[in-house]
C-alpha positions as CSV (number, residue, x, y, z in Angstrom):
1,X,-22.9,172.4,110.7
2,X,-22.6,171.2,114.9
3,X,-24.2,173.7,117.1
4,X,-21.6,171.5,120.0
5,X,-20.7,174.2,122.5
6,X,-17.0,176.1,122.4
7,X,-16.4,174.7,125.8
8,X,-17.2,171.2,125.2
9,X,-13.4,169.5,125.6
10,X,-11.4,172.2,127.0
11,X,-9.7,171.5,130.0
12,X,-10.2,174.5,132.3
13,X,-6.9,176.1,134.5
14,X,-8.0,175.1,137.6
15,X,-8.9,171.3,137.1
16,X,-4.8,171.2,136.3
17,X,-3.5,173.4,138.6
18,X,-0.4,172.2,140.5
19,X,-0.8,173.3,144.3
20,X,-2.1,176.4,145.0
21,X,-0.1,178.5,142.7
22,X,-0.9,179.4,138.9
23,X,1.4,176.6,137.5
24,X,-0.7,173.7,135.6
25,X,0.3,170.2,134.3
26,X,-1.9,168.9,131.5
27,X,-1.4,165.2,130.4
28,X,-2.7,164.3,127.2
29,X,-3.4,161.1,128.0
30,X,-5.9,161.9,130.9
31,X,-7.9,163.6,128.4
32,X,-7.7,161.6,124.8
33,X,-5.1,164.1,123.2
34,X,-1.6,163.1,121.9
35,X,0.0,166.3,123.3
36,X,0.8,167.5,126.7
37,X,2.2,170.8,128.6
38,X,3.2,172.1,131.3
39,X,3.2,176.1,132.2
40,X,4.8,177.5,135.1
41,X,4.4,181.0,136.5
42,X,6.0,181.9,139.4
43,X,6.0,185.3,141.1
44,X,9.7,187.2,142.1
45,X,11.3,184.9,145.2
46,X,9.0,182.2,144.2
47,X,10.4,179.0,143.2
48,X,14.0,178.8,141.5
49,X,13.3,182.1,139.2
50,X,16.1,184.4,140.2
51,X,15.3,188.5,139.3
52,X,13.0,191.0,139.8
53,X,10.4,189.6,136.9
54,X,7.6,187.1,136.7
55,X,9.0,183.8,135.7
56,X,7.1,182.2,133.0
57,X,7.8,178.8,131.3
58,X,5.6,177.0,128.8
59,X,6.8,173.3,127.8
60,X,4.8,170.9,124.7
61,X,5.5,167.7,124.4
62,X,4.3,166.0,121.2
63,X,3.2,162.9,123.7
64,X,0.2,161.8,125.3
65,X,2.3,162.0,128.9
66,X,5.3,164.5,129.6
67,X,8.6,162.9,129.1
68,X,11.4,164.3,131.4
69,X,15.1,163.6,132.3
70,X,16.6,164.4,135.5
71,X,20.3,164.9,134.8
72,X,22.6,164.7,138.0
């Protein structure tokens, strides 16, 4: 049995935040993990979200770095 504390390893919100807002960007590699995410939460008028709700968006990519296409 390990007695290894529960927050050994994780990654807290605010060491990945992007900016100022509550969006976060983790990248496996940075951290010795094969997977990576990104989470976005923006607040109605923020960012492209159109509506009167809280836009939230939650990506996993089974990659040690985020992989993303731009298409035109």
């Amino acid at each position: 049995m390990t007695t290894a504390s529960i927050s050994e390893g994780v990654v807290a919100a605010g060491d990945i935040r992007i900016g100022t807002g509550r969006s976060r960007r983790f990248e496996g590699s940075e951290h010795g993990a094969d997977v990576s995410y990104f989470y976005v939460e923006n607040q109605p008028g923020e960012g492209p979200g159109v509506g009167d709700g809280v836009l939230r968006i939650l990506g996993i990519h089974a990659s040690p770095v985020i992989i993303q296409t731009f298409l035109d």
